[in-house]
ROTISE-830193 format. One record per atom (N, C-alpha, C, O): x, y, z; atom name; residue in one letter; residue number from 1. Coordinates in Angstrom, 1 decimal. Example, Ala and Ser with C-alpha at 12.3 -4.5 7.8 and 13.67 -1.06 7.14 Angstrom:
residues 2
+--------+--------+--------+------+-----+-----+
:     px :     py :     pz : atom : res :   n :
+--------+--------+--------+------+-----+-----+
:   13.2 :   -5.7 :    7.8 :    N :   A :   1 :
:   12.3 :   -4.5 :    7.8 :   CA :   A :   1 :
:   13.2 :   -3.3 :    7.8 :    C :   A :   1 :
:   14.2 :   -3.3 :    8.5 :    O :   A :   1 :
:   12.8 :   -2.2 :    7.1 :    N :   S :   2 :
:   13.7 :   -1.1 :    7.1 :   CA :   S :   2 :
:   12.9 :    0.0 :    7.9 :    C :   S :   2 :
:   13.4 :    1.1 :    8.0 :    O :   S :   2 :
+--------+--------+--------+------+-----+-----+
//
This chain:
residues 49
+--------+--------+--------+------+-----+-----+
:     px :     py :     pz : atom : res :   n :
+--------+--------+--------+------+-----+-----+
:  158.0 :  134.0 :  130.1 :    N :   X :   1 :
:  156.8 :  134.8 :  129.7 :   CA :   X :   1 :
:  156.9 :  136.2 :  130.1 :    C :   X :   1 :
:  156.7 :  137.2 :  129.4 :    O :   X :   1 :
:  157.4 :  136.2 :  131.3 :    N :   X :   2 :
:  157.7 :  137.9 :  131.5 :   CA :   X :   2 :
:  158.8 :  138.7 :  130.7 :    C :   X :   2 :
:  159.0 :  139.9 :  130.8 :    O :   X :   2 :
:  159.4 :  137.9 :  130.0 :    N :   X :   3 :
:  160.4 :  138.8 :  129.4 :   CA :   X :   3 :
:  159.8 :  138.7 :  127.7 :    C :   X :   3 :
:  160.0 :  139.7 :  127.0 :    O :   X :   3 :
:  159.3 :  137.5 :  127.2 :    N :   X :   4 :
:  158.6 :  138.1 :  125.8 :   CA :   X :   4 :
:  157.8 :  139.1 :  125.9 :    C :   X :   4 :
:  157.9 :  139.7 :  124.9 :    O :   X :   4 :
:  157.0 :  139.7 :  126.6 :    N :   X :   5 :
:  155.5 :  140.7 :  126.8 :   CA :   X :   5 :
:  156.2 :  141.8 :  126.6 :    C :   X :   5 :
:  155.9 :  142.6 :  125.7 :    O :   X :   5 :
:  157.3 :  142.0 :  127.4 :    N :   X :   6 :
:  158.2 :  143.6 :  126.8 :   CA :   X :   6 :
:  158.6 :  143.4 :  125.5 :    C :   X :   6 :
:  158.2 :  144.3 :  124.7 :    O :   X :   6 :
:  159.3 :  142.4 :  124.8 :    N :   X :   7 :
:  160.4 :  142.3 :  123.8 :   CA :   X :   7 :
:  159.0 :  142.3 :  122.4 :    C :   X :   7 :
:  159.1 :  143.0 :  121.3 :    O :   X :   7 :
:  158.2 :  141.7 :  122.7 :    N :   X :   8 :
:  157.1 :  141.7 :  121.9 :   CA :   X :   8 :
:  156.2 :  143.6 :  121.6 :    C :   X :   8 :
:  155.9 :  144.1 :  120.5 :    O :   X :   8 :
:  156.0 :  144.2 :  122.9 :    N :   X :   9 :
:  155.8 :  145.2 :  122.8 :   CA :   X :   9 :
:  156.7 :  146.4 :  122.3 :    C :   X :   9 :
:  156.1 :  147.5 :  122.0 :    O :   X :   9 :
:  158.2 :  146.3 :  122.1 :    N :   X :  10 :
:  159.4 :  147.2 :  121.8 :   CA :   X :  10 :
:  159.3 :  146.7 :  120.2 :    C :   X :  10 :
:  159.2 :  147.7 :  119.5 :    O :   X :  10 :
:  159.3 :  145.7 :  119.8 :    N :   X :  11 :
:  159.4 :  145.3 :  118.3 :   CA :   X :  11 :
:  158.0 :  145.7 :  117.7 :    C :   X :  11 :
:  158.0 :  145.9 :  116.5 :    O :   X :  11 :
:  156.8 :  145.8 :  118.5 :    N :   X :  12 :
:  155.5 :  145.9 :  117.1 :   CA :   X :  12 :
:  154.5 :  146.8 :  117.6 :    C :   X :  12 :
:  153.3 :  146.7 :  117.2 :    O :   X :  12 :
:  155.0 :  147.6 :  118.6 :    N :   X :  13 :
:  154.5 :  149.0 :  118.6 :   CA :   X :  13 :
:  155.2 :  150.2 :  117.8 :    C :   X :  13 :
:  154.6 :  151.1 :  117.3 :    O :   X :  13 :
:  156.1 :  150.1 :  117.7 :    N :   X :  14 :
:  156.7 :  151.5 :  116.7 :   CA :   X :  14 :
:  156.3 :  150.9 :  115.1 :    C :   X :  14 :
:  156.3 :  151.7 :  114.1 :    O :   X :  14 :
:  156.0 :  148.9 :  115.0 :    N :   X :  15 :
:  155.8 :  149.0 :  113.7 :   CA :   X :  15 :
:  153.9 :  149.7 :  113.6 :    C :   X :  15 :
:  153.5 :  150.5 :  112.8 :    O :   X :  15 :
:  153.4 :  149.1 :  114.6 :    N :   X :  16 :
:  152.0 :  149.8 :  114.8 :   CA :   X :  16 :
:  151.8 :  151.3 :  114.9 :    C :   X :  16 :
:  150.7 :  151.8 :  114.7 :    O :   X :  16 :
:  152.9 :  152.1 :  115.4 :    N :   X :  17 :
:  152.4 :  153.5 :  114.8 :   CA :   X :  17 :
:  152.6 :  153.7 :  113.5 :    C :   X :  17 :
:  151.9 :  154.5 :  112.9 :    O :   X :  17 :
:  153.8 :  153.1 :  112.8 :    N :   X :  18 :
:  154.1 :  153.4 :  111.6 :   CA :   X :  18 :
:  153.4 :  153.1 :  110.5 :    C :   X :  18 :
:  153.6 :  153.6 :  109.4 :    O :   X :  18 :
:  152.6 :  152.1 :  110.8 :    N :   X :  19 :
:  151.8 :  152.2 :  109.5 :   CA :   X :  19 :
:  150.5 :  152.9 :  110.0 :    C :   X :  19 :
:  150.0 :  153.8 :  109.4 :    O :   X :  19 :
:  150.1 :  152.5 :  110.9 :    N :   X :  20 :
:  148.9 :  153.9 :  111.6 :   CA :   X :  20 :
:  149.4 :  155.1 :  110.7 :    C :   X :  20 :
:  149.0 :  155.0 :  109.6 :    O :   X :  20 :
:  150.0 :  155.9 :  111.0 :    N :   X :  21 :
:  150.7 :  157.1 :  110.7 :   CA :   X :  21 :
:  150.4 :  156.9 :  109.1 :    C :   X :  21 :
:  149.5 :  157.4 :  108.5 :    O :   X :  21 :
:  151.5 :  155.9 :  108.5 :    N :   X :  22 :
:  151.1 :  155.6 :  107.2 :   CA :   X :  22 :
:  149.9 :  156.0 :  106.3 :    C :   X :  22 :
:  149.8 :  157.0 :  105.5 :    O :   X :  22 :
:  148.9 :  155.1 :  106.8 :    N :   X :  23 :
:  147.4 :  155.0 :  106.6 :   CA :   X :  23 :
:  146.8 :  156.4 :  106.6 :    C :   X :  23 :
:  146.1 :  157.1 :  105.8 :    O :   X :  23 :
:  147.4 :  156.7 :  107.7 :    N :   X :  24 :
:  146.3 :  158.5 :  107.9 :   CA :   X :  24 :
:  146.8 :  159.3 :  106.9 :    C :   X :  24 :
:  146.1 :  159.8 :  106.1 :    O :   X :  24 :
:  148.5 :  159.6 :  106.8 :    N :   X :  25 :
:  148.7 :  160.6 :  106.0 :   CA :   X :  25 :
:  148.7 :  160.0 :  104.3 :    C :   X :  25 :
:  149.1 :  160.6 :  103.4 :    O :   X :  25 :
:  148.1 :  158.7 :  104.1 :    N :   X :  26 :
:  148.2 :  158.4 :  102.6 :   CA :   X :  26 :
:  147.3 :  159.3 :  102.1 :    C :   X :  26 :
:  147.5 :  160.2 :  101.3 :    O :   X :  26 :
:  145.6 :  159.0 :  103.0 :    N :   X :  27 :
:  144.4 :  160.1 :  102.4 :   CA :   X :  27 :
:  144.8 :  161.5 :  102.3 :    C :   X :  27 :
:  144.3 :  162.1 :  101.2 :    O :   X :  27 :
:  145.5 :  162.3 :  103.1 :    N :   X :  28 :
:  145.6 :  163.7 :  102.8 :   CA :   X :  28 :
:  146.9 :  163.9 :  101.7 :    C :   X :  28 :
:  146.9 :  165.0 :  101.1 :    O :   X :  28 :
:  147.9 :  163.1 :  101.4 :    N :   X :  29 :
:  148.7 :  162.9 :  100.3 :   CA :   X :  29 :
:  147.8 :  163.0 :   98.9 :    C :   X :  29 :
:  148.1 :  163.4 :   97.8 :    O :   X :  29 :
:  146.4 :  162.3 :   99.3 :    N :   X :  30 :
:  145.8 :  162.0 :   98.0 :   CA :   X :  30 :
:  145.1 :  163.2 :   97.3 :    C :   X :  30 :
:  144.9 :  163.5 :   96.1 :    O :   X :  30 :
:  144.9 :  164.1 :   99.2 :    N :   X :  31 :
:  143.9 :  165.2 :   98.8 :   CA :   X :  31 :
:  145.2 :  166.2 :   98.0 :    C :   X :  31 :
:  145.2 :  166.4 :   96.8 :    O :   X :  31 :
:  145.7 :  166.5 :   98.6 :    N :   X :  32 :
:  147.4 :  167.4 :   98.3 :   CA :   X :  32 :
:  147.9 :  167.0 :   96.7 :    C :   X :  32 :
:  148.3 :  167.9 :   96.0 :    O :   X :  32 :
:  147.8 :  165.9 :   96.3 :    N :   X :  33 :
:  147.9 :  166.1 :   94.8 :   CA :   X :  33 :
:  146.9 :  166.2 :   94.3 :    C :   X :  33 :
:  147.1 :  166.4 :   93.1 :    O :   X :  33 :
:  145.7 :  166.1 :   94.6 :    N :   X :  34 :
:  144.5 :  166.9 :   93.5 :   CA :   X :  34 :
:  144.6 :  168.4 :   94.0 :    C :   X :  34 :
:  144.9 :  169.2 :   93.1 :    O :   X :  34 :
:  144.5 :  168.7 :   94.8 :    N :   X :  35 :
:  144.8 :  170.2 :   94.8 :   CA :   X :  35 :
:  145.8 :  170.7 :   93.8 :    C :   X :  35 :
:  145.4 :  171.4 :   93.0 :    O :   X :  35 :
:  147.0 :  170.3 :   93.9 :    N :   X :  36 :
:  148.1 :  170.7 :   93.2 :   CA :   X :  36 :
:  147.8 :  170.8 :   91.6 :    C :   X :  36 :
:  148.1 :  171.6 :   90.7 :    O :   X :  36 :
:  147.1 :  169.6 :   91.5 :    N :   X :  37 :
:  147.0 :  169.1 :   89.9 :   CA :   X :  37 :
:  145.7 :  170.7 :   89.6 :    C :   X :  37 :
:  146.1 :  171.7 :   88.9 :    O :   X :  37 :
:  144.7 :  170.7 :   90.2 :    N :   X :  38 :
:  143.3 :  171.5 :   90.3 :   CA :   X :  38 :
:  144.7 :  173.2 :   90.1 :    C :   X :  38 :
:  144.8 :  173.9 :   89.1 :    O :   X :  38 :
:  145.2 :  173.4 :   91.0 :    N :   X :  39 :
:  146.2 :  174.4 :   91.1 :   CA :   X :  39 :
:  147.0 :  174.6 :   89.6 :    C :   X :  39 :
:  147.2 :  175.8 :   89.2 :    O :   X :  39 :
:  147.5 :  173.8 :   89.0 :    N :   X :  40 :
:  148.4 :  173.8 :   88.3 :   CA :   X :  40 :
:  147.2 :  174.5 :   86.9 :    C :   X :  40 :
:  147.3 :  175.5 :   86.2 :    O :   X :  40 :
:  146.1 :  173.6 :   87.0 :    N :   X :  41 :
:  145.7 :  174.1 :   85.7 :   CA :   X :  41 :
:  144.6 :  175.2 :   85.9 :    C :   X :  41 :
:  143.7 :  175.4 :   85.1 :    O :   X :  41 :
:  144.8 :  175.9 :   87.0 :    N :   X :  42 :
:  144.1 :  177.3 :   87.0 :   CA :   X :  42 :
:  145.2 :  177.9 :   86.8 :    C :   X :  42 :
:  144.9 :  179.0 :   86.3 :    O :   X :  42 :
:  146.2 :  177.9 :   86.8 :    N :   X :  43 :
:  147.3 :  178.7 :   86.9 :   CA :   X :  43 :
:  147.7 :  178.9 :   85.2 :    C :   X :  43 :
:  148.0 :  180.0 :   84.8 :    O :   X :  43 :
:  147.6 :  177.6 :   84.3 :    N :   X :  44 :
:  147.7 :  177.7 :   83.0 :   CA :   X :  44 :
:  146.6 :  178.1 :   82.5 :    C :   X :  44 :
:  146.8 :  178.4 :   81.3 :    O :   X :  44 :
:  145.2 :  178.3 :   83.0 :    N :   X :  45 :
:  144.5 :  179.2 :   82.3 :   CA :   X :  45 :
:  144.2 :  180.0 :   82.2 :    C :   X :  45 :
:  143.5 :  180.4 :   81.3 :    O :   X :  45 :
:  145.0 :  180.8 :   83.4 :    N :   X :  46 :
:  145.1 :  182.4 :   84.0 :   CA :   X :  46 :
:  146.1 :  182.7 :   83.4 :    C :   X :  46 :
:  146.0 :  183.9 :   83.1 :    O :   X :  46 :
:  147.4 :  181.8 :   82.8 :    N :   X :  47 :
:  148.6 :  182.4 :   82.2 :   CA :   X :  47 :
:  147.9 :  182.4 :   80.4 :    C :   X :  47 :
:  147.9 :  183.4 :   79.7 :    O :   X :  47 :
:  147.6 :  181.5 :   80.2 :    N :   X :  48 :
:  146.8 :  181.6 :   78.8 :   CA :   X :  48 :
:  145.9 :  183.2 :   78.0 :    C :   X :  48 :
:  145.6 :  183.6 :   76.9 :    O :   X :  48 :
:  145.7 :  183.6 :   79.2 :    N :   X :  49 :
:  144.5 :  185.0 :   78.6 :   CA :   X :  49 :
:  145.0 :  185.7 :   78.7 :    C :   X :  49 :
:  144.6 :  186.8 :   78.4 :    O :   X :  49 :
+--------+--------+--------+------+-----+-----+
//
């Protein structure tokens, strides 16, 4: 028992920040292509006039 408690913590803590980490940066990924997209077509209507 004392040696699963470590071997369990080394295997599914780095998977638990990784999708932590995952999860957080998906929302700001989502905001970062609306920006881009919002960007892209101010830029073609500024290039348009």
């Amino acid at each position: 028992m004392n040696e699963l408690l470590p071997s369990i913590a080394d295997g599914y803590f780095p998977i638990f920040i990784s999708m932590f980490l995952l999860v957080r940066i998906e929302g700001k990924l989502a905001a970062l292509e609306k920006s881009i997209r919002e960007l892209a077509q101010v830029i073609g209507i500024a290039l348009k006039k």
